[in-house]
N, C-alpha and C positions, 0 to 999 in steps of 0.2 A: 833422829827418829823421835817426833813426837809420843805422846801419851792412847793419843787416839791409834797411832797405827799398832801401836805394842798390843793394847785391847783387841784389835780386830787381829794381829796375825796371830795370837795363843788361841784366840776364837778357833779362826781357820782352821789350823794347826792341831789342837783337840778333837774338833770336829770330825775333821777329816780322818783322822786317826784313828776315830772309836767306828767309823764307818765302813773303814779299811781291815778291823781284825772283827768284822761279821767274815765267817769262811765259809763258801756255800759245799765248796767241797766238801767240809767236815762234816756240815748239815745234813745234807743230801746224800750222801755216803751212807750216813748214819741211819736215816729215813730207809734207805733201799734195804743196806745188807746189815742193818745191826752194828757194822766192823769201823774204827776209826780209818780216815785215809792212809793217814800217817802210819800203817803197823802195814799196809798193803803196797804190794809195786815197789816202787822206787823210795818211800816212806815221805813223798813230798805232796805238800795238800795242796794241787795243783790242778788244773784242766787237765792238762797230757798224763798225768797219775790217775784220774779220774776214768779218763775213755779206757785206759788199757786196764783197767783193776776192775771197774763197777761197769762201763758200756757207756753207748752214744747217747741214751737219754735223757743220763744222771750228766756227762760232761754237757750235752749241750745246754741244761739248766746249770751248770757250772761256770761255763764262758758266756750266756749271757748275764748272769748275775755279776760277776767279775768284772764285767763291762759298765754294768751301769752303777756298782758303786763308784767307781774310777770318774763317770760321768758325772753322778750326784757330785760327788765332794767339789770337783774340779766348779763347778756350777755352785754349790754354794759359795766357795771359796771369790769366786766372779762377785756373785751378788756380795758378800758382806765388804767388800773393798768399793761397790760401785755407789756407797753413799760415802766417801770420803770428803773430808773437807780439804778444798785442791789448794796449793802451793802455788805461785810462779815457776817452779821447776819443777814440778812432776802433775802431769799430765793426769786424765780419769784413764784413759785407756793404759797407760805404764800402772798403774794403781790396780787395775781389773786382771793386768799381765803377773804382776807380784801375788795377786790371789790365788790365779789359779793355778802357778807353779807351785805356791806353798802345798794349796791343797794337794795336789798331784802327788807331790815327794811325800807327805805324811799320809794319804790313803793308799801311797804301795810299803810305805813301811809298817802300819797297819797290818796291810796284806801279808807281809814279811815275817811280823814278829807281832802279831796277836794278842792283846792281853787278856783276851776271853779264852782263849785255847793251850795255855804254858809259854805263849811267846813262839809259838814252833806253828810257821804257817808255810805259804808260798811263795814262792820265786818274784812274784807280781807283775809278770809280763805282759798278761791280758789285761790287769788292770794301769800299769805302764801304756799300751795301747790306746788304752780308751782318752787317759791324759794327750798323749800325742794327736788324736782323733781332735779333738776339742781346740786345744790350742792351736795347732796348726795343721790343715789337712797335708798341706805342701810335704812338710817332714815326715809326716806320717803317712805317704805314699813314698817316698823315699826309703823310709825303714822298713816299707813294707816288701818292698820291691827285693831289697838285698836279703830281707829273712828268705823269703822264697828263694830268691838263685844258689840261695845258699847251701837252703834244705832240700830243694830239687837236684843241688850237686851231690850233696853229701850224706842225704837222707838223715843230721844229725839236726834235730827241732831244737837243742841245748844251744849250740852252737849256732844255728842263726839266731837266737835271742841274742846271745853274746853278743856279736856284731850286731846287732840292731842297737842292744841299749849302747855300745861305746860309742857308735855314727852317732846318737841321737845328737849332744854338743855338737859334733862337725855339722849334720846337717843344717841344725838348726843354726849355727852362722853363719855357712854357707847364704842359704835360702834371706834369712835376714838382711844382710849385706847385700847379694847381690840383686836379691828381688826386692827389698823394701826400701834399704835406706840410698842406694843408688839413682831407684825412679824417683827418690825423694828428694834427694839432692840436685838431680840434672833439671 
């Protein structure tokens, strides 16, 4: 690892991070009822804590803000790698993929563990989403697939996240493997 990519993945990496512990929940909670999320429902500063504690108004400005930070980061994280200076062995598009997984992982921990808010945030699955949304639609209709039959089995929304973020690795070498690097090979 060069000089250059160390600067650009702490870049990323930071970035993302300070992006990821903005908590709309907390915000918007705040704004409605006075009351932190956290002291309400299940005490998690989450979408699903949000609908059941505060209502559908406040969550749905909840999960669309959760979304598009997840998107922003994942996107900047894209751009700050897509001026890289290329190698013979790694690629711009491998380069843009290193971006915006970094991004991804640092604005749901972020999401996670907040340092504007005591480090005590959300779960980051919405924002988990949005990374999977961006990077690959393929998996992220896969994940999305199994959250549902999961939560239409069991009515537990905890539990298909579970299983969505552990699939997320399977799917995604699954789908790599058999959809990319197969038709790339043959």
């Amino acid at each position: 690892m060069n000089w250059e990519s160390i600067i650009r993945s702490v870049a990323t990496a930071v970035i993302a991070y300070l992006i990821g512990s903005f908590s709309p929940a907390i915000v918007f909670t705040k704004l409605k009822t006075g009351q932190d999320i956290r002291t309400l429902g299940s005490g998690n500063a989450g979408f699903t804590n949000v609908l059941r504690s505060v209502g559908v108004p406040t969550a749905v400005l909840t999960i669309i803000c959760d979304y598009l930070k997840g998107v922003l980061a994942v996107l900047i994280g894209f751009w700050i790698f897509s001026y890289m200076t290329l190698t013979d062995d790694v690629t711009l598009f491998e380069y843009q993929k290193y971006g915006e997984y970094l991004a991804g992982v640092f604005v749901i921990i972020g999401h996670s563990f907040p340092i504007f808010y005591g480090f005590r945030g959300g779960k980051g699955v919405v924002t988990a989403n949005a990374l999977m949304i961006i990077v690959d639609i393929r998996v992220f209709l896969l994940i999305i697939a199994t959250f549902l039959i999961i939560v239409l089995c069991t009515r537990l929304i905890s539990l298909g996240s579970i299983a969505g973020a552990a699939l997320f690795p399977v799917y995604t070498c699954l789908i790599t493997y058999f959809c990319d690097y197969l038709l790339y090979v043959c």
